[in-house]
gemmi code that builds the backbone of each chain (N, CA, C; Angstrom):
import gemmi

chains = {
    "A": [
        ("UNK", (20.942, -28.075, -15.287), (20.886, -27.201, -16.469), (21.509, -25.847, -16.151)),
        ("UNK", (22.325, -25.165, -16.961), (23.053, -23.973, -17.286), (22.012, -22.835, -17.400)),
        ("UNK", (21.078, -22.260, -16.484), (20.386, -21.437, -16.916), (20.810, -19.568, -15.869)),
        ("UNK", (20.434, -18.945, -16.692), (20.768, -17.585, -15.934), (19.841, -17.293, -15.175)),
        ("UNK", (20.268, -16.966, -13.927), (19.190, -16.266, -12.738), (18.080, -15.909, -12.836)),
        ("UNK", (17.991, -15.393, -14.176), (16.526, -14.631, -14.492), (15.501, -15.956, -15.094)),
        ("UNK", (16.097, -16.500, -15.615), (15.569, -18.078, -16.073), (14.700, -18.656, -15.220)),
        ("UNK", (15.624, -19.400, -13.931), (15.361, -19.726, -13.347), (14.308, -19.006, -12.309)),
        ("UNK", (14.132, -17.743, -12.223), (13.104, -16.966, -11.588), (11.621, -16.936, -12.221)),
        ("UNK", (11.971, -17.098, -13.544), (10.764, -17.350, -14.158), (10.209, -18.988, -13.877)),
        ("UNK", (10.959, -19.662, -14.360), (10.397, -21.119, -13.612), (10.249, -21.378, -12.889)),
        ("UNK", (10.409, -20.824, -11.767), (10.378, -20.977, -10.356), (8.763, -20.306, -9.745)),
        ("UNK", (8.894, -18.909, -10.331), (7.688, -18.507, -10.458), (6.279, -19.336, -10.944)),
        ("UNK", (6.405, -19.811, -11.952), (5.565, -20.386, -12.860), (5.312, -21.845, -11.892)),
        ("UNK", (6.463, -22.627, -11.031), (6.162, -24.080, -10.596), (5.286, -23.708, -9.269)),
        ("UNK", (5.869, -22.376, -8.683), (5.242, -22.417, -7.360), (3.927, -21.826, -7.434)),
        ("UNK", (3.220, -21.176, -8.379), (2.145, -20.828, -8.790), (1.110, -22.201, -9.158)),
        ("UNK", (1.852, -23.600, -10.146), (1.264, -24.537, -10.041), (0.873, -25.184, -8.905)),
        ("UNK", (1.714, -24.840, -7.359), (2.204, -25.673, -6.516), (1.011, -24.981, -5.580)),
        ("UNK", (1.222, -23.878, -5.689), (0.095, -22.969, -5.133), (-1.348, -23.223, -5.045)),
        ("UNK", (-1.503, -23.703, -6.583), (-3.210, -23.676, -7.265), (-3.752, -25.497, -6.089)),
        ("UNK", (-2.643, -26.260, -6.080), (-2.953, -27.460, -5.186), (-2.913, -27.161, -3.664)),
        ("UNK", (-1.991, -26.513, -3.143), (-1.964, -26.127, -1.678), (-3.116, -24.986, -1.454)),
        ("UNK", (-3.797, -24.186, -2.230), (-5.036, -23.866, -1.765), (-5.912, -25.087, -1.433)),
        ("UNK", (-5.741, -25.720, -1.623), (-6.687, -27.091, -1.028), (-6.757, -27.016, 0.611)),
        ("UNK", (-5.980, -27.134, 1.074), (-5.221, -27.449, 2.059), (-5.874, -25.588, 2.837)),
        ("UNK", (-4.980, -25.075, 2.118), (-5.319, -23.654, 3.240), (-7.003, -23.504, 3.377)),
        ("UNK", (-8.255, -23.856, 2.169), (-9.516, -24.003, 2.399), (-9.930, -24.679, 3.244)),
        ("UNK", (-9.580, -26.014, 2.827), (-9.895, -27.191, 4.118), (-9.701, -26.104, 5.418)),
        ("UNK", (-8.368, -25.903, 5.773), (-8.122, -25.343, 7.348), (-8.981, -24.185, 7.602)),
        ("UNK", (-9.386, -23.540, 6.432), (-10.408, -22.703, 6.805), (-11.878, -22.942, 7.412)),
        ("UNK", (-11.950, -24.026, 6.695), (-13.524, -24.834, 6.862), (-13.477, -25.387, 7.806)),
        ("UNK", (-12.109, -26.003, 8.444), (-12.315, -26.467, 9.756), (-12.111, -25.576, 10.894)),
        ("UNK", (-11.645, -24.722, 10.894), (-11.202, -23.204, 11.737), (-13.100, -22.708, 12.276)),
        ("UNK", (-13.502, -22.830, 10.838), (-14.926, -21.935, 11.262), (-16.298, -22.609, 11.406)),
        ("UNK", (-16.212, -24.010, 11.132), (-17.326, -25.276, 11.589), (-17.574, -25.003, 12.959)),
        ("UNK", (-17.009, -25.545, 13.687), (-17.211, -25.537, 15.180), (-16.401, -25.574, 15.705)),
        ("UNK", (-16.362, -24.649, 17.289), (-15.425, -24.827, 17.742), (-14.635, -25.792, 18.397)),
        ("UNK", (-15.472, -27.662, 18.322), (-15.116, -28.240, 18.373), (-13.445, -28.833, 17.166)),
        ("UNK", (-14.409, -28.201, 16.033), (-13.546, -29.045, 14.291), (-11.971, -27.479, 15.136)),
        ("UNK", (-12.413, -26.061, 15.732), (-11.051, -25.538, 15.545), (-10.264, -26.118, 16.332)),
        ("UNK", (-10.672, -26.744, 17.543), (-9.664, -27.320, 18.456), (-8.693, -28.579, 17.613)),
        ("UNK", (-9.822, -29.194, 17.535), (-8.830, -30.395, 16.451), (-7.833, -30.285, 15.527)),
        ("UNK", (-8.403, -29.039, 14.564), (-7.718, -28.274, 13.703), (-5.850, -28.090, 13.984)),
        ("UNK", (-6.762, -27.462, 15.334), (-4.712, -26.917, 16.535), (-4.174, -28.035, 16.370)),
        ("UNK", (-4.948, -29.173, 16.997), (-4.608, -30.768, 17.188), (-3.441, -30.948, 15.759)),
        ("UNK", (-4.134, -30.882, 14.566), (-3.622, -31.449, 13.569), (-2.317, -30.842, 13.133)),
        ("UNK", (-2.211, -29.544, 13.234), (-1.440, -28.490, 12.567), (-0.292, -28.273, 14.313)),
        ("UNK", (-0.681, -29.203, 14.997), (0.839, -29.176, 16.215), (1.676, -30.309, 14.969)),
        ("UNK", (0.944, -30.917, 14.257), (1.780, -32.478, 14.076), (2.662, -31.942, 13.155)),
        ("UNK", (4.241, -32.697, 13.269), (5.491, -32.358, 12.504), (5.014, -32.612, 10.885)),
        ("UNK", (4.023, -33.587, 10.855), (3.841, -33.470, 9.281), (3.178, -32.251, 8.945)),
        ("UNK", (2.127, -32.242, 9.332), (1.091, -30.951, 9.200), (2.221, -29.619, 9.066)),
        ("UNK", (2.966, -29.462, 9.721), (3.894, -28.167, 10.250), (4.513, -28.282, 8.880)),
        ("UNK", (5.241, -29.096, 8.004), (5.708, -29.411, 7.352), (5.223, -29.089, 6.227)),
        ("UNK", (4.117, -29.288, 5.865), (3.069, -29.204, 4.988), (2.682, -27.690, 4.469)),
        ("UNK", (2.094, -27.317, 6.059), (1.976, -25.666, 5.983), (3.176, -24.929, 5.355)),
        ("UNK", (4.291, -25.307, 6.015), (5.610, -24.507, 5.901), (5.895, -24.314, 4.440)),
        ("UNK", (5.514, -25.132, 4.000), (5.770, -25.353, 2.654), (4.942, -24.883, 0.937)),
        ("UNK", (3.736, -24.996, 1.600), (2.698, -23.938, 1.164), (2.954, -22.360, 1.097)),
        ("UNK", (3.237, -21.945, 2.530), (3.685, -20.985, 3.076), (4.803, -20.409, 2.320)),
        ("UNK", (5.701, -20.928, 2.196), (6.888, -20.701, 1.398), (6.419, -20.683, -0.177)),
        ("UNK", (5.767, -21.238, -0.727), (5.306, -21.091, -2.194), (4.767, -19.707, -2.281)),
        ("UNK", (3.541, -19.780, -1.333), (2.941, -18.288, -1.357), (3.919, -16.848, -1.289)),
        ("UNK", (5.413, -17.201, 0.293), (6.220, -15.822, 0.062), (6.598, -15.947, -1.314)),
        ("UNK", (7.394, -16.903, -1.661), (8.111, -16.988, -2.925), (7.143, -16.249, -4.404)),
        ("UNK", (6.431, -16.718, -4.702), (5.366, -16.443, -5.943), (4.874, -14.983, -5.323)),
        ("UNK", (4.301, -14.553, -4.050), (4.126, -13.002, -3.750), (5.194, -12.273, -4.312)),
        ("UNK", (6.706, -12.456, -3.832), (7.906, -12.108, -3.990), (8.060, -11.361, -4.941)),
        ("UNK", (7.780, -12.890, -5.812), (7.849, -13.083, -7.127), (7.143, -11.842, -8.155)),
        ("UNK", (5.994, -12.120, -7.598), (4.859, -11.173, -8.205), (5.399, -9.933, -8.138)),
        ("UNK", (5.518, -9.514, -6.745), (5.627, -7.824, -6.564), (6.796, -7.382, -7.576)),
        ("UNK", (7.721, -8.223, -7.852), (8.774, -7.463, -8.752), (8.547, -7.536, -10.530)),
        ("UNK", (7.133, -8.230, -10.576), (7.274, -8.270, -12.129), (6.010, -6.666, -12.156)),
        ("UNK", (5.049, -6.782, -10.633), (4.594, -5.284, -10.607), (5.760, -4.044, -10.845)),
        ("UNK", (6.884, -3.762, -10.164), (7.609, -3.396, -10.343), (7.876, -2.858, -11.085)),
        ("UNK", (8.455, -3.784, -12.170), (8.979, -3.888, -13.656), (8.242, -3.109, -14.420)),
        ("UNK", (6.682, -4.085, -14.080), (5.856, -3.007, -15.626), (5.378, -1.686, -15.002)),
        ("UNK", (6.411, -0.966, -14.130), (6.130, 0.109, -13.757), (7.299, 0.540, -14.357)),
        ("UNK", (8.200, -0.350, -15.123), (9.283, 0.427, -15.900), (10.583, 0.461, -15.155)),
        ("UNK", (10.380, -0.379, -13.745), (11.632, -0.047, -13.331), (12.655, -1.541, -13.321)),
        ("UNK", (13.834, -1.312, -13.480), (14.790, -2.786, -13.453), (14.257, -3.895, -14.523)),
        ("UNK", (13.751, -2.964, -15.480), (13.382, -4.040, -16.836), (14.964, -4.088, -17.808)),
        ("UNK", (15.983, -3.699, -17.025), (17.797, -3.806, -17.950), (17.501, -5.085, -17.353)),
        ("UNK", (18.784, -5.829, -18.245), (18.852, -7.024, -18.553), (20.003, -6.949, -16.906)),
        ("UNK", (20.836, -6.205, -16.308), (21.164, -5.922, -15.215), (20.175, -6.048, -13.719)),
        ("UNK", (19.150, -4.880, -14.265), (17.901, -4.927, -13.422), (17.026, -6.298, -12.941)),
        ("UNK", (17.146, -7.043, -14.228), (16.226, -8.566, -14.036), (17.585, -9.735, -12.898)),
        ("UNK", (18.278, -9.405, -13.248), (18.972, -10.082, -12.218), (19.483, -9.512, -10.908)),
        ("UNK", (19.346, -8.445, -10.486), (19.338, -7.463, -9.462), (18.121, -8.158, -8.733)),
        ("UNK", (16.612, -8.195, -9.906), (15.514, -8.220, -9.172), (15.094, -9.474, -8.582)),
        ("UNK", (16.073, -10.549, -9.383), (15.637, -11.947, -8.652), (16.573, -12.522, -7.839)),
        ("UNK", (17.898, -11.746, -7.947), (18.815, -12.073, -6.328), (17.938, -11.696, -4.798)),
        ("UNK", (17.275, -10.228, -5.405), (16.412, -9.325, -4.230), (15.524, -10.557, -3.628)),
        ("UNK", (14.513, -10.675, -4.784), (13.771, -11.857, -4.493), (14.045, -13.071, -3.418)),
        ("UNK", (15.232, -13.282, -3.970), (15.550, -14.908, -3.841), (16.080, -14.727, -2.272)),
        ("UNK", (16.552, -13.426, -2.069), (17.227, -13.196, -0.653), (16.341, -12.643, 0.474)),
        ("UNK", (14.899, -12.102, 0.076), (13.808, -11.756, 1.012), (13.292, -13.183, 0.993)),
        ("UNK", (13.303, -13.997, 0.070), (11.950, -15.152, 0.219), (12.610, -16.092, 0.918)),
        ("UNK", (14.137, -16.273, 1.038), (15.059, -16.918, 2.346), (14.571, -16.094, 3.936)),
        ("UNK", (14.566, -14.986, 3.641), (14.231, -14.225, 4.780), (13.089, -14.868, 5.612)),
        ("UNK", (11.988, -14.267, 4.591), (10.931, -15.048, 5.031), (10.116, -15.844, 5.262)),
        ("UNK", (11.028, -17.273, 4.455), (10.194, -18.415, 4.807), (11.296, -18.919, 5.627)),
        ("UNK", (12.228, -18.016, 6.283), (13.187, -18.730, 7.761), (11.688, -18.245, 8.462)),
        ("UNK", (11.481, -17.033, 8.866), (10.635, -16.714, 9.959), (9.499, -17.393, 9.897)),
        ("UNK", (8.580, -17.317, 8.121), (7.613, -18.141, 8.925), (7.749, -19.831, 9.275)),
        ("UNK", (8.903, -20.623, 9.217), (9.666, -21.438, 10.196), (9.646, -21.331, 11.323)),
        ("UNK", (10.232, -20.141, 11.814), (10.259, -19.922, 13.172), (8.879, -19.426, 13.832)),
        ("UNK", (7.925, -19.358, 13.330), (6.437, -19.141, 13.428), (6.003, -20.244, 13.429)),
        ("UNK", (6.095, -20.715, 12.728), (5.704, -22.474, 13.072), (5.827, -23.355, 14.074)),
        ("UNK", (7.098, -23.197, 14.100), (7.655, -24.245, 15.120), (8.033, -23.631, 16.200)),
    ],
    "B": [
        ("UNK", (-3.290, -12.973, -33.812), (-3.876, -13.859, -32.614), (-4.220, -15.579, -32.798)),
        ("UNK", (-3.372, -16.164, -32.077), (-3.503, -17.901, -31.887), (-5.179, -18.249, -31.995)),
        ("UNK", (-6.096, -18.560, -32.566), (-6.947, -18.851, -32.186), (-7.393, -20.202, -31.136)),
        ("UNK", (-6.814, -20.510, -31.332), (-6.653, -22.087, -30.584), (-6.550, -21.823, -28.905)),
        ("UNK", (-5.891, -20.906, -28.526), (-5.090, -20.517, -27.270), (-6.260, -19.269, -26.716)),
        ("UNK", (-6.746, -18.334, -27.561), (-7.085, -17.374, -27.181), (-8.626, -17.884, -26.968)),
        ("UNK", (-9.324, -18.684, -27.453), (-10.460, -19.428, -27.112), (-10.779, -19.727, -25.762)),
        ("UNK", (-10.028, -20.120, -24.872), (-9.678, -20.262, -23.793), (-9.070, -19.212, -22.452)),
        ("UNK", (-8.436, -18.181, -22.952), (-7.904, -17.413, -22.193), (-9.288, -16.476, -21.308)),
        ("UNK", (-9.061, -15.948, -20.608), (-10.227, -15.490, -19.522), (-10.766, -14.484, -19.664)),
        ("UNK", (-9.591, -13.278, -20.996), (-11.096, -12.422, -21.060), (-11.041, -12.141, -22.718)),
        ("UNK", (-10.131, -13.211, -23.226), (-10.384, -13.447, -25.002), (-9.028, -12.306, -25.354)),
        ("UNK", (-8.783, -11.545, -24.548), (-7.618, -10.762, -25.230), (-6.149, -10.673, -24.290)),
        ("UNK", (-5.162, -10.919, -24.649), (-3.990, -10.711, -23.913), (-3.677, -9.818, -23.066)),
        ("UNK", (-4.413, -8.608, -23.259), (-4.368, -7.034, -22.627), (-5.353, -7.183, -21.551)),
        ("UNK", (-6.156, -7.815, -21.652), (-7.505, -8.070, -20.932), (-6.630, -8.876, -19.592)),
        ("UNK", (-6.529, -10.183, -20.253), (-5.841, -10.896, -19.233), (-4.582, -10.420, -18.364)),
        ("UNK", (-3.740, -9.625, -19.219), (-2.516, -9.067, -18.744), (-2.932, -8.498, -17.078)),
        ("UNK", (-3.902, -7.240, -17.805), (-4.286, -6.580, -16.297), (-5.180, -7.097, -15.215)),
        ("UNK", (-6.056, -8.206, -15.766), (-6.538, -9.000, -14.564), (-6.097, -9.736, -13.645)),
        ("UNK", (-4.597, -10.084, -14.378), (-3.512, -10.980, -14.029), (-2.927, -10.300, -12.315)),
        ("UNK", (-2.814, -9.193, -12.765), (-2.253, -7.985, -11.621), (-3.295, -7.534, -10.809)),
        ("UNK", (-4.652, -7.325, -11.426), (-5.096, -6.789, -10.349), (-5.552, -7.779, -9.036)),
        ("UNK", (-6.020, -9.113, -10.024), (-6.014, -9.981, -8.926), (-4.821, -10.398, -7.894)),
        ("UNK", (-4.045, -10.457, -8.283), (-2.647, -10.748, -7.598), (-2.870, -9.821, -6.371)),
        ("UNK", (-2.810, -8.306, -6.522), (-2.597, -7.344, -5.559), (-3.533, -7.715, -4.463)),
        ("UNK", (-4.910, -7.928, -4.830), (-6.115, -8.207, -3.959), (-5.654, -9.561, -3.029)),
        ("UNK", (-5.319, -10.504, -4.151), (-4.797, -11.491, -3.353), (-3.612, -11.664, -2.110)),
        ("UNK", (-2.444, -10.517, -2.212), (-1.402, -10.249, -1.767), (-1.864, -9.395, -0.642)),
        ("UNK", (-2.787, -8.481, -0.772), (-3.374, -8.087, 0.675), (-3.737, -8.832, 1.524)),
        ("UNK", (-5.081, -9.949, 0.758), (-5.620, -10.930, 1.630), (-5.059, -11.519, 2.476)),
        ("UNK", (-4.120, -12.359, 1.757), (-2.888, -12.765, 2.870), (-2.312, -12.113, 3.570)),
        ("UNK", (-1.699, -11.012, 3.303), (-1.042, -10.272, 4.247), (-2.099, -10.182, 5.455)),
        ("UNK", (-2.992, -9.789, 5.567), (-4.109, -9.348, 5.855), (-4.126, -10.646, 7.435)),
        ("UNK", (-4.484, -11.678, 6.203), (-4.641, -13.144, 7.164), (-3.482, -13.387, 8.293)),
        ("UNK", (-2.047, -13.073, 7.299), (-1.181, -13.391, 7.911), (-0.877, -13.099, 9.281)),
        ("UNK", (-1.094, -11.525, 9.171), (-1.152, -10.413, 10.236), (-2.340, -10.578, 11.486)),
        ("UNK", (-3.550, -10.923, 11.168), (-4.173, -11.634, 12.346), (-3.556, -12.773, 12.825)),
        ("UNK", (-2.815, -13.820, 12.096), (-2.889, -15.482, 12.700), (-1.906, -15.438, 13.240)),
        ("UNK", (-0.688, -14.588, 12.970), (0.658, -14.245, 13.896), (0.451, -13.413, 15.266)),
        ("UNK", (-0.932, -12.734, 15.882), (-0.987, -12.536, 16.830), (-1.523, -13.420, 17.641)),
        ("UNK", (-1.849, -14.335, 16.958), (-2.562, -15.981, 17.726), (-3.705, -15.194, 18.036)),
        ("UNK", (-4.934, -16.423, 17.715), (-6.167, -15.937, 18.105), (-7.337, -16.903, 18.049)),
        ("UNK", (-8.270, -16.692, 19.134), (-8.958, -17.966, 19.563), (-10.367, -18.026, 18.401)),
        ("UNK", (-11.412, -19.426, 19.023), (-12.187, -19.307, 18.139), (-13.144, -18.368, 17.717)),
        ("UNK", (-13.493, -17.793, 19.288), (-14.207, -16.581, 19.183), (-14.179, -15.431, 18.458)),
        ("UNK", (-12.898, -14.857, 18.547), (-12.604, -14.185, 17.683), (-12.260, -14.109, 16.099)),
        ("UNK", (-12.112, -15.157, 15.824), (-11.785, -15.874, 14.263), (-13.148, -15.675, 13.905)),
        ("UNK", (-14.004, -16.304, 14.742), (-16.148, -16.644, 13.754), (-16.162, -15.572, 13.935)),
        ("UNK", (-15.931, -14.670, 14.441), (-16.718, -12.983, 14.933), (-15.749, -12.986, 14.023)),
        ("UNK", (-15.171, -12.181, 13.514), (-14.003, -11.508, 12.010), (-14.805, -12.366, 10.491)),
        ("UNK", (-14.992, -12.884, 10.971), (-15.698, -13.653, 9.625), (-16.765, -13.760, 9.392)),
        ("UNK", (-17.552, -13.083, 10.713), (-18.957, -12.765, 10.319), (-19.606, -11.739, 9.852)),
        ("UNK", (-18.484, -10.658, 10.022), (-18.529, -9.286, 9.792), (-18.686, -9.374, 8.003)),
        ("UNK", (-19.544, -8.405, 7.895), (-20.386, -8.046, 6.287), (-18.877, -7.965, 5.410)),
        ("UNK", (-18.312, -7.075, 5.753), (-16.733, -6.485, 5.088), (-15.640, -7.565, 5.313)),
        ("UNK", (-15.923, -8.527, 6.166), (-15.028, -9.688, 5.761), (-15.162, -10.728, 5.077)),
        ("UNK", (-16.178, -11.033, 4.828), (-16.920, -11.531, 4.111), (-16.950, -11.355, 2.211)),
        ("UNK", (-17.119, -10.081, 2.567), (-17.024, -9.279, 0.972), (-15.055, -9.503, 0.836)),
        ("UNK", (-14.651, -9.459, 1.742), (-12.511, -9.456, 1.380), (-12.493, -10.617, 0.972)),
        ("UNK", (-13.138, -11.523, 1.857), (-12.812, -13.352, 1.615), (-13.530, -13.757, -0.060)),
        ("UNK", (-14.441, -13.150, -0.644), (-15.158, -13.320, -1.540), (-14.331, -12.912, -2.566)),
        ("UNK", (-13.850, -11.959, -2.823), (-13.512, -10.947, -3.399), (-11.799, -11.581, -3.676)),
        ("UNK", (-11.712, -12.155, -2.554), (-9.813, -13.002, -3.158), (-10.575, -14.440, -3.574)),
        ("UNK", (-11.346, -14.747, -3.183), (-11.943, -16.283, -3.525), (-11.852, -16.166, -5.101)),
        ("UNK", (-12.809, -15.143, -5.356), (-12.756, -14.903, -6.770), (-11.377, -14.812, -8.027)),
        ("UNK", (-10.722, -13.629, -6.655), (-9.234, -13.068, -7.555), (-8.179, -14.989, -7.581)),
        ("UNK", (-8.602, -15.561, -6.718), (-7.586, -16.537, -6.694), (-8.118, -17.566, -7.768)),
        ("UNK", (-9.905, -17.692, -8.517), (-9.895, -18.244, -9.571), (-9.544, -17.837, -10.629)),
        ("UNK", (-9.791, -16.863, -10.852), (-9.002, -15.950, -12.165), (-7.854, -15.801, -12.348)),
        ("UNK", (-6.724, -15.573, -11.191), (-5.514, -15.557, -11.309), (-4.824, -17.011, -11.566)),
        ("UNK", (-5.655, -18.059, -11.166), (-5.263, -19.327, -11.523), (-5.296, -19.619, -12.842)),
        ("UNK", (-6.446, -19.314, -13.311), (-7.203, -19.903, -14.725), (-6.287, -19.141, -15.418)),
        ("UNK", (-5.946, -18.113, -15.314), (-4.434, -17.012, -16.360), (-3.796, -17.532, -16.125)),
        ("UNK", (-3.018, -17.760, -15.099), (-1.761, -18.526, -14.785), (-1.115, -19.772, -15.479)),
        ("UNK", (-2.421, -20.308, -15.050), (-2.341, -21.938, -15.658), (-2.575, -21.812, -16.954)),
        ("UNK", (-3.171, -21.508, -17.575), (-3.386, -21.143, -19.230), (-2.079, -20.708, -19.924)),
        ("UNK", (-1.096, -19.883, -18.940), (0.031, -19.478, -19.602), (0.776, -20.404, -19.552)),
        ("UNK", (0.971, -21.270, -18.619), (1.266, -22.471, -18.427), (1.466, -23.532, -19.300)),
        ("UNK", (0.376, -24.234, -19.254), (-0.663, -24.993, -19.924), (-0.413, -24.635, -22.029)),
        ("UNK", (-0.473, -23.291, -21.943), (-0.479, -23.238, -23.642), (1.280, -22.937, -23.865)),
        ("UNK", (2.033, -22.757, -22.739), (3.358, -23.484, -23.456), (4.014, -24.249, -23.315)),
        ("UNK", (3.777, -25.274, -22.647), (3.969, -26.747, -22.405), (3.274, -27.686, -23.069)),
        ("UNK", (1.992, -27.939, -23.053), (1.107, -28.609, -23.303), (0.941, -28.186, -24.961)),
        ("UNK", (1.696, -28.114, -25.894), (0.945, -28.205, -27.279), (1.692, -28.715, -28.097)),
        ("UNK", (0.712, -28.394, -29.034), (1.276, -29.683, -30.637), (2.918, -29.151, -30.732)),
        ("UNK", (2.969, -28.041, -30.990), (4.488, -27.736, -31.156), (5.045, -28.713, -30.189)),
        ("UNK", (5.151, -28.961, -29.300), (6.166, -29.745, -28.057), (5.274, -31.081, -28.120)),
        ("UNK", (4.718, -31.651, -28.618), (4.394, -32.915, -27.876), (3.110, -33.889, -29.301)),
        ("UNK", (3.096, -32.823, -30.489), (2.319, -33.178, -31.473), (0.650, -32.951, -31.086)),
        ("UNK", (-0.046, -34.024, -32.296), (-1.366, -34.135, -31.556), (-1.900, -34.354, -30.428)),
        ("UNK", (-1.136, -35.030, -29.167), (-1.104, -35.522, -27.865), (-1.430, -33.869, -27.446)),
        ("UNK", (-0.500, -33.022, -27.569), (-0.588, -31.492, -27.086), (-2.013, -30.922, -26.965)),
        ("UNK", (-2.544, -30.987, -28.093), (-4.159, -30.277, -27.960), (-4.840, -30.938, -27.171)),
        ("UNK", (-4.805, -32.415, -26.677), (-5.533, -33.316, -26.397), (-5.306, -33.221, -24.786)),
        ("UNK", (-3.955, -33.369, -24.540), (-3.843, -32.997, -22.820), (-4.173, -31.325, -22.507)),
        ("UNK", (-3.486, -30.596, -23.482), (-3.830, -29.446, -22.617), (-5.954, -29.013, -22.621)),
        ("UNK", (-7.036, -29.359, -23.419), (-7.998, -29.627, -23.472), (-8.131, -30.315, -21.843)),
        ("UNK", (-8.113, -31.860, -21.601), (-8.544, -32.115, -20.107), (-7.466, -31.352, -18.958)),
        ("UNK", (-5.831, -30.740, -18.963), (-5.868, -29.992, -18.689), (-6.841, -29.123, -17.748)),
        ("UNK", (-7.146, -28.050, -18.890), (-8.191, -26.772, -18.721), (-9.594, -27.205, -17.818)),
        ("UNK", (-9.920, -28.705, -18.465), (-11.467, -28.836, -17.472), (-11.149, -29.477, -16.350)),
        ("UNK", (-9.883, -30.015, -16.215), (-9.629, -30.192, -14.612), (-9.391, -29.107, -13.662)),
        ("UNK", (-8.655, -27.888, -14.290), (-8.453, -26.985, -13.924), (-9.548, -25.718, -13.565)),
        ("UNK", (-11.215, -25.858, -14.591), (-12.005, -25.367, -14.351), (-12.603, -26.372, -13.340)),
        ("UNK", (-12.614, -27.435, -13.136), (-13.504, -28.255, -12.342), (-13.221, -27.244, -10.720)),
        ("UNK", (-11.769, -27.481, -10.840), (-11.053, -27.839, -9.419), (-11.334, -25.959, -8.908)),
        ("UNK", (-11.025, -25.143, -9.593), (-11.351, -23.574, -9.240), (-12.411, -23.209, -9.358)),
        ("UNK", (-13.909, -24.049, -9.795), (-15.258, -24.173, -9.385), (-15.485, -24.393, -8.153)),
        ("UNK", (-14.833, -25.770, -7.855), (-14.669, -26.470, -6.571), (-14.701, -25.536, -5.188)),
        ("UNK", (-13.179, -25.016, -5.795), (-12.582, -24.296, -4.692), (-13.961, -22.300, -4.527)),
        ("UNK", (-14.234, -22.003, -5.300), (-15.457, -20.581, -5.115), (-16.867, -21.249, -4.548)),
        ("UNK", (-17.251, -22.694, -4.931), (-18.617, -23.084, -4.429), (-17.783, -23.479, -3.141)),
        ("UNK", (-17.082, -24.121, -2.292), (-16.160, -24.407, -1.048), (-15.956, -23.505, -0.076)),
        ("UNK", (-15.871, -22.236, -0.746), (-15.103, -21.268, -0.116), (-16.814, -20.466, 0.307)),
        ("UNK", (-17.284, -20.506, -0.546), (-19.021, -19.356, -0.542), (-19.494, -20.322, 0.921)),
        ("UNK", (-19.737, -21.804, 0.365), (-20.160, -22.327, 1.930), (-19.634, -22.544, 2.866)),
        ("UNK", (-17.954, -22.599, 3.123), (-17.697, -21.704, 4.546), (-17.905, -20.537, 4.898)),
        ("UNK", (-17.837, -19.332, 4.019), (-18.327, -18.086, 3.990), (-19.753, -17.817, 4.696)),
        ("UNK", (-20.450, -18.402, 4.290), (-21.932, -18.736, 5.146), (-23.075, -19.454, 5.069)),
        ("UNK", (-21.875, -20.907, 5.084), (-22.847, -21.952, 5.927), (-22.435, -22.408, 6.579)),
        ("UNK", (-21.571, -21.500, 7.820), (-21.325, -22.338, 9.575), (-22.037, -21.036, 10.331)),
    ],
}
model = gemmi.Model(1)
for chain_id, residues in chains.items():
    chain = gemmi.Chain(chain_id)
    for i, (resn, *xyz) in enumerate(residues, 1):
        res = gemmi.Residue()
        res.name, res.seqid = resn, gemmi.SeqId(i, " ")
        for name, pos in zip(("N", "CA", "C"), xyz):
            atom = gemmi.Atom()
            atom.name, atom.element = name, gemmi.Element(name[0])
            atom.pos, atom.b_iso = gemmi.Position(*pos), 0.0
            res.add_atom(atom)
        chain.add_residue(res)
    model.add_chain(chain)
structure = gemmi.Structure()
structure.add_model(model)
structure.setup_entities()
């Protein structure tokens, strides 16, 4: 589909926020097993060495920079700033080029 | 005002929701940061149960537990009421986005009673 940058920032926003509300599953669980015992945290390590697990996280991880990203620039906005029809696509190249940033590193945090 | 839509929304008014929308976000955007910034210095179990036993971490973890149901239930509602309705999909529309909403309250119940008993019951 033919859509303009700003389009697509909004949907993007909106899927990884859905994507989000399910991968809190996942970040609770690891919480609950982190703070059970320190038997369940060792295992925990156990699970989250595995290429799927890593995979999994990474990916969560990346929803969360992305939709934070996301967020901080619509804070931004209704502070009045880069609400030009210039500005909205300024603000989701910015976006789109920190949330590459940082879901390389937390990659390289991972693995 | 939609009545249909606004029945549902989290604090009955758009303005209401608008700014809860944000403030939770911010709370939430610390938290993590917050998290992030301990788990990138690597850190054992000891120190993880001790940080989480502390009164004031406790109250942070609570306090996004919360912001992350509310910011969902807005989220998804904005969601949810423009995808999911009669305009796009007929009578089917009221009918999915309805179980929708109570899967969506089930599951962010789920997740605050989940989160309270790791909070403190280990």
């Amino acid at each position: 589909m033919r859509l303009p940058i700003t389009a697509w920032a909004s949907i993007t926003h909106r899927a990884s926020g859905v994507f989000l509300f399910a991968g809190m599953a996942v970040l609770i669980w690891a919480l609950d097993a982190s703070l059970r015992s320190p038997e369940s945290f060792a295992s925990l390590q156990e699970t989250l060495a595995t290429p799927v697990a890593k995979l999994i996280i990474w990916a969560v991880l990346a929803g969360l920079i992305y939709h934070s990203l996301a967020g901080i620039k619509h804070l931004i906005a209704d502070f009045g700033i880069g609400e030009t029809m210039e500005g909205g696509v300024l603000g989701a190249r910015i976006v789109i080029a920190l949330s590459v940033i940082f879901i390389a590193l937390a990659g390289v945090w991972i693995w | 005002m939609d009545m249909v839509t606004a029945v549902t929304s989290m604090g009955r008014s758009g303005l209401s929701d608008w700014l809860m929308q944000r403030v939770t976000a911010v709370i939430l955007v610390a938290y993590f940061a917050f998290i992030g910034f301990v788990l990138v210095g690597g850190i054992d179990y000891a120190s993880w149960k001790g940080l989480f036993s502390q009164t004031w971490m406790r109250i942070f973890s609570l306090m996004a537990l919360l912001s992350l149901g509310v910011h969902a239930w807005i989220g998804l509602w904005v969601v949810f009421t423009d995808y999911l309705t009669e305009r796009l999909m007929g009578p089917t529309g009221n009918v999915l986005r309805f179980l929708a909403q109570v899967v969506c309250a089930i599951i962010v119940f789920s997740y605050v009673v989940w989160g309270i008993q790791i909070l403190w019951g280990y």
